[in-house]
N, C-alpha and C positions, 0 to 999 in steps of 0.2 A: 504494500500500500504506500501511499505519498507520506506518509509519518514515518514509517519504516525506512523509506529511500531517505529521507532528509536527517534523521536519525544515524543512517554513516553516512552522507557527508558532513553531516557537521562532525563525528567523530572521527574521521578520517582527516579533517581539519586542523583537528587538535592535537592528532597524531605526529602531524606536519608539524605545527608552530613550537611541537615540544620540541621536535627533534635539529630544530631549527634554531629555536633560545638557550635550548642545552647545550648545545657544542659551541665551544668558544673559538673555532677555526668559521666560524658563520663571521662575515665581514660587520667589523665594526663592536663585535663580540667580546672581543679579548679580556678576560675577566668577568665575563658574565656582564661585561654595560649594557647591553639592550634587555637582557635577563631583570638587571634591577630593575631600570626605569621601568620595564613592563608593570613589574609590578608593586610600583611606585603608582601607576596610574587604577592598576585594579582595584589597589588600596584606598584610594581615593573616594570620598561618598558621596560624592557626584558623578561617580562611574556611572555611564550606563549598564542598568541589571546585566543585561544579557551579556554584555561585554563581560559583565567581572563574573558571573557567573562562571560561563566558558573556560575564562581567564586561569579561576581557580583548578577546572579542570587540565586544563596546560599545566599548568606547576604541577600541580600530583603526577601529572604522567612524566614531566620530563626526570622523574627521581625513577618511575619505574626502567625508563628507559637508557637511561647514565648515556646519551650521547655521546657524550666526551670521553666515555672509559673507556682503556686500552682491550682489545678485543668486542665490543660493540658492533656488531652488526646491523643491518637492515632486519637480517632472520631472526637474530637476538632479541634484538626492538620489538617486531610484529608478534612475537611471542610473551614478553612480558605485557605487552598494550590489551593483548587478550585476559590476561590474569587482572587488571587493573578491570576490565569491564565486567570479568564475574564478579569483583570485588575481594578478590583473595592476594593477598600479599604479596611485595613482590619477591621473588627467587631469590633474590640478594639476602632479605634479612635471613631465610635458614643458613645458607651458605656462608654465615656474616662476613660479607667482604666488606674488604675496608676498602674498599671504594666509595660502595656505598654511603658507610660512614662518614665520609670526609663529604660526600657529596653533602647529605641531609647539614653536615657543618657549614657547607659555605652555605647553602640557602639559607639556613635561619640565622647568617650574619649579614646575607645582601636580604634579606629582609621579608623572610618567607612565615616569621613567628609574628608580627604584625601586622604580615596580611589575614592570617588566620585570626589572630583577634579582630581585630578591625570587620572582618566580614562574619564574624559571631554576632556581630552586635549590631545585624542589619536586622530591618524586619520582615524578609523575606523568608520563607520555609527550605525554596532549593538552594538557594546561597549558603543557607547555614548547616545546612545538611551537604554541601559541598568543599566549607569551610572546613566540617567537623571531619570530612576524610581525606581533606588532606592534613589535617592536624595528625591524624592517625597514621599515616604513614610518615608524616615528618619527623614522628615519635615512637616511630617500629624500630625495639630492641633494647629505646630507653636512651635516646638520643641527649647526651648530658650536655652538648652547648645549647642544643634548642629546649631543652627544660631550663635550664641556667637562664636562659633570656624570657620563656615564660613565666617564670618565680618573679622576674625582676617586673617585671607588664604587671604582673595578676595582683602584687603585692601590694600596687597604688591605688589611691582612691578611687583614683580614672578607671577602673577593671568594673564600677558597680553594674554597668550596661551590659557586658561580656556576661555579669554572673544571673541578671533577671535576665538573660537570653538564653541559659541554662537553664534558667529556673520554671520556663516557657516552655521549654521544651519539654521539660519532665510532667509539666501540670496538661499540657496537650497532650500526652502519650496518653496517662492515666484517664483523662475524658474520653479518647476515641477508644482505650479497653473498651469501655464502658458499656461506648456506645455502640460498639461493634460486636460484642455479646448479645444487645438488643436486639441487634438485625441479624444475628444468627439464627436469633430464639425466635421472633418471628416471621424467617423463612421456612424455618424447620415446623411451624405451628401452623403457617400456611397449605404448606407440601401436604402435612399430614391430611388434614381438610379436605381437600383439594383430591386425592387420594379414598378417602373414607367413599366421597360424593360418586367416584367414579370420572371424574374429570381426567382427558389426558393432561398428564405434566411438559409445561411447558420448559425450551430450550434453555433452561435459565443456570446461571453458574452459580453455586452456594458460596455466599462472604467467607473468607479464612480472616480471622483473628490478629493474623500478624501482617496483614497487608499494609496495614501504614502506620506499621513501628519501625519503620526503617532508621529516623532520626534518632528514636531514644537508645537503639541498638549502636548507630555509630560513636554517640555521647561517652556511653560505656564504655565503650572501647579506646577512646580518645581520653577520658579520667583514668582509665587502668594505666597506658600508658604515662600520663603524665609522675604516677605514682610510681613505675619501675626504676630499680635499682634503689631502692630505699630514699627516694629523693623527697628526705624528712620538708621542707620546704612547700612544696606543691602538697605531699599528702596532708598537712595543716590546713594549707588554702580551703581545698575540697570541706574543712569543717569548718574553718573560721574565718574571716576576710578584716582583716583587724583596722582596717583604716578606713572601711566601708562605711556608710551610714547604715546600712540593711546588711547584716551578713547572716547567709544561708547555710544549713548543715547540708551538703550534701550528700554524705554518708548516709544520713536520716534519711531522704529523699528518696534512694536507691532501695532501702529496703523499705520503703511504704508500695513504691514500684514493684517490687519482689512478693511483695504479699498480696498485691491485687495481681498477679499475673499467676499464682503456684496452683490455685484452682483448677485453671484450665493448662496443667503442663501433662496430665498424665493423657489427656485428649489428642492435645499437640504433637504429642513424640509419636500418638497412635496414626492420628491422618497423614501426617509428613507435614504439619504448619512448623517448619524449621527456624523462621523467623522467632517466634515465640520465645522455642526451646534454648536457640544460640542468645536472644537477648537475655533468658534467666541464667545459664551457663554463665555468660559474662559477668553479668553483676554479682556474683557470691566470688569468680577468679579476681572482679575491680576491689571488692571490699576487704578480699584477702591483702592484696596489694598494698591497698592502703593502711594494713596495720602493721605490714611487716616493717622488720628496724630494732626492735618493735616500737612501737607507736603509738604510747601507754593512754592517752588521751583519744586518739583514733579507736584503737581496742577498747575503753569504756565506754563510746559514743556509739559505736556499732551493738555492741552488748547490751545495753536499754531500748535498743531500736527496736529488739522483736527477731534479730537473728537467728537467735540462741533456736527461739520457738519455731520459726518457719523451717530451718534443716530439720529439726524433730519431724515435722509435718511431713519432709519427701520423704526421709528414710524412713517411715512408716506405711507409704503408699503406695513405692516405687518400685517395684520387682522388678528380675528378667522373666521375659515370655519364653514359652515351651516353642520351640521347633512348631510347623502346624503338620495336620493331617497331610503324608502325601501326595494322598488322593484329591485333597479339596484344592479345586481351582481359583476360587475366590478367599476373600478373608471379609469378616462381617465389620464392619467398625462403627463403634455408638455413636453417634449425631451426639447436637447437645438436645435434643427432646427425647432420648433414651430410646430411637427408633434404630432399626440397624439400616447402615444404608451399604450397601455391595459395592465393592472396588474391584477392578481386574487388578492384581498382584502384576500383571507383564505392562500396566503403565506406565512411562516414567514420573509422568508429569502432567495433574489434572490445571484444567484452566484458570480454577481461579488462585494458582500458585503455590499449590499443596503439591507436597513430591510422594510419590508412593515408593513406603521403603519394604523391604522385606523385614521379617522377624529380629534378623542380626543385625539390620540397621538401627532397627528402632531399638534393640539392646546396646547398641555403643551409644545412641545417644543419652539413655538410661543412664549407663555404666559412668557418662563423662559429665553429665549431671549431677550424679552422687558422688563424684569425685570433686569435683567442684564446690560443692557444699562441704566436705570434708576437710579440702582444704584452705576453705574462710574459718571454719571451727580450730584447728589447728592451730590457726595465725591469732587464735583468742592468746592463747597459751605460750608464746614466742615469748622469752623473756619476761616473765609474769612475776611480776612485784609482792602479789598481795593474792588471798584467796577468794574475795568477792566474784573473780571471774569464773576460778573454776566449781566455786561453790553452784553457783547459780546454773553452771554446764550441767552437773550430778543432781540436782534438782529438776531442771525444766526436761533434758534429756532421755527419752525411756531409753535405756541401757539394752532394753531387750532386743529391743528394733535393730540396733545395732549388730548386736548381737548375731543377730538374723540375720541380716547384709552378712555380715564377713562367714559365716555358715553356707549360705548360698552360691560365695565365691568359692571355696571352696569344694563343693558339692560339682559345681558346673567344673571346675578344674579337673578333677576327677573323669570328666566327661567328654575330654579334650578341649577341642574348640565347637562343641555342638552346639553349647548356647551361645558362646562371644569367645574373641580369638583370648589364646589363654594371657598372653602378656597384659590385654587390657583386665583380666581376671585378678592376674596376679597383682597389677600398681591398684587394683583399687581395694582388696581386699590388706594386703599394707596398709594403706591409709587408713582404713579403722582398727587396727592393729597396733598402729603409733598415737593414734585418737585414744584411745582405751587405755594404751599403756601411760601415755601424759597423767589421766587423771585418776585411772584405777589406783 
């Protein structure tokens, strides 16, 4: 269609201008000058939207795509540009080249940590939702020049715009759970209706959940990073904004987020609403993050939040599934009106953005969930001063549940890899193992 075609040229565009402001052998380049001034001008709040939009999209690719590093190709290029459109990381940071590294250094000294604040604090949704990924990748690994110059931005008074644009963010995520719950419930109320009467069913696509959580998923992901490597500094900010007139916990935030989302996660992992699953995954890895160091005031602020209680909550309701019948072709999966609705198992991918996984998929996602949780529980206990935290872990925590979990690793261990591969068996059953032994 004409959305689609315009859809890659403009990204085949942007392909270009990375690959273009990225290499400092492009005339007139030398040192990244047209690099900066580019984005001297996106920075700018008179930019035109679409301009700085885009704009933001050029600088995140030209990091995926290192023009200027030595072995860079066209094939190299076209291949990470792909990975930046599914939204997955670039190649560089497993590999941690220090290329890379250096690169993410010079942008956030020619001025790549001020564009991302600066268009935080637009009131546009795609801009800031463009801002917040390339924040994220500016900060894949734990990027310690561009955290150093974000501590120095976020510290000042002048950050209070940056933090009620966070704070927007999180308060729209939680309205559209909300409200996207509603319109699940009465599609599924409808259907049924609709159904009962003898009506054919119309061609219609059922709402998923995590359709447009896109933004508070990159948030997360963008606060975790700010928080790696123990960067006591930033993990502060995220609780306290000391020279702000309003300052926001957003530690608190996250897990009010986490509790309005844990309802509907055991649904999510079942349909393939992936969104959901990786935005709760996140926030229990960001909240770990922020208390490691440890981060004795971080770690009390999270621990009154409601933490403690919400882990209890998964690992009480979160099993692995059985292998299915060989025979059955289909798999039944509950709606949220308690109807079962039939999935073919050889889909990959329903329309309205649910991925259909097999049995083992939806056990890793399980297994990395309750790792996850596991390992914000953990980070209570890093350096633990005082018994109040762990007092209140042996209290709120049923022990048994636990219990259970690492029983069941266990059990499936024994069974090779028939429920989930054994390595992810084995790190997750560990981790209630060093949980247990902390506080037993």
């Amino acid at each position: 269609g004409t959305e689609s075609d315009s859809t890659k040229m403009m990204n085949a565009s942007i392909f270009d201008m990375a690959r273009m402001l990225g290499d400092r052998k492009t005339i007139l380049n030398s040192n990244y000058v047209i690099l900066k001034e580019f984005m001297q001008l996106v920075c700018d709040e008179h930019c035109d939207r679409l301009v700085q939009l885009n704009g933001l999209k050029v600088v995140r690719a030209i990091l995926y795509l290192q023009p200027d590093s030595p072995g860079s190709t066209l094939q190299t290029q076209e291949r990470e540009y792909e990975r930046l459109l599914e939204n997955d990381p670039p190649s560089a940071v497993e590999a941690e080249s220090f290329n890379f590294i250096v690169l993410q250094g010079k942008l956030a000294k020619l001025g790549c940590v001020d564009l991302v604040v600066a268009c935080m604090s637009s009131d546009n949704k795609d801009i800031i939702l463009a801002a917040l990924m390339l924040g994220v990748t500016l900060l894949e690994g734990g990027c310690t020049v561009a955290q150093d110059m974000l501590a120095g931005i976020l510290s000042q008074s002048a950050s209070q715009r940056f933090f009620r644009q966070i704070e927007q963010v999180l308060a729209d995520s939680v309205a559209t759970l909300k409200a996207q719950k509603r319109r699940i419930k009465q599609y599924w109320a409808e259907r049924t209706a609709k159904e009962a009467a003898g009506l054919v069913m119309e061609d219609v696509v059922a709402p998923s959940l995590g359709s447009n959580l896109r933004s508070i998923t990159e948030l997360i992901k963008f606060m975790r990073r700010m928080c790696m490597g123990q960067h006591v500094q930033l993990q502060n900010i995220l609780r306290n904004q000391k020279l702000n007139k309003v300052s926001i916990n957003f530690l608190e935030e996250i897990v009010k987020y986490l509790v309005a989302l844990e309802p509907e996660l055991m649904e999510a992992i079942q349909v393939g609403d992936l969104v959901v699953v990786e935005g709760a995954i996140r926030g229990f890895l960001m909240l770990g993050e922020a208390m490691r160091g440890p981060n004795h005031a971080n770690q009390d602020s999270v621990a009154h939040a409601g933490l403690i209680d919400l882990g209890d909550r998964i690992f009480g309701k979160v099993y692995f599934e059985e292998p299915p019948n060989p025979s059955s072709k289909k798999m039944n999966l509950k709606t949220p009106s308690s109807r079962k609705m039939s999935i073919k198992v050889e889909e990959p991918e329903n329309r309205n953005g649910l991925v259909s996984l097999d049995f083992k998929a939806r056990n890793r996602l399980r297994s990395r969930l309750k790792d996850a949780v596991t390992t914000a529980l953990l980070s209570f206990l890093e350096g633990v001063e005082s018994t109040s935290i762990p007092d209140k872990m042996l209290t709120t925590v049923q022990w048994s549940a636990i219990s259970t979990q690492m029983s069941k690793c266990h059990l499936a261990m024994m069974r090779g890899s028939e429920i989930l591969d054994y390595s992810q068996l084995r790190d997750e059953g560990i981790q209630y193992y060093f949980l247990m032994k902390y506080l037993l």
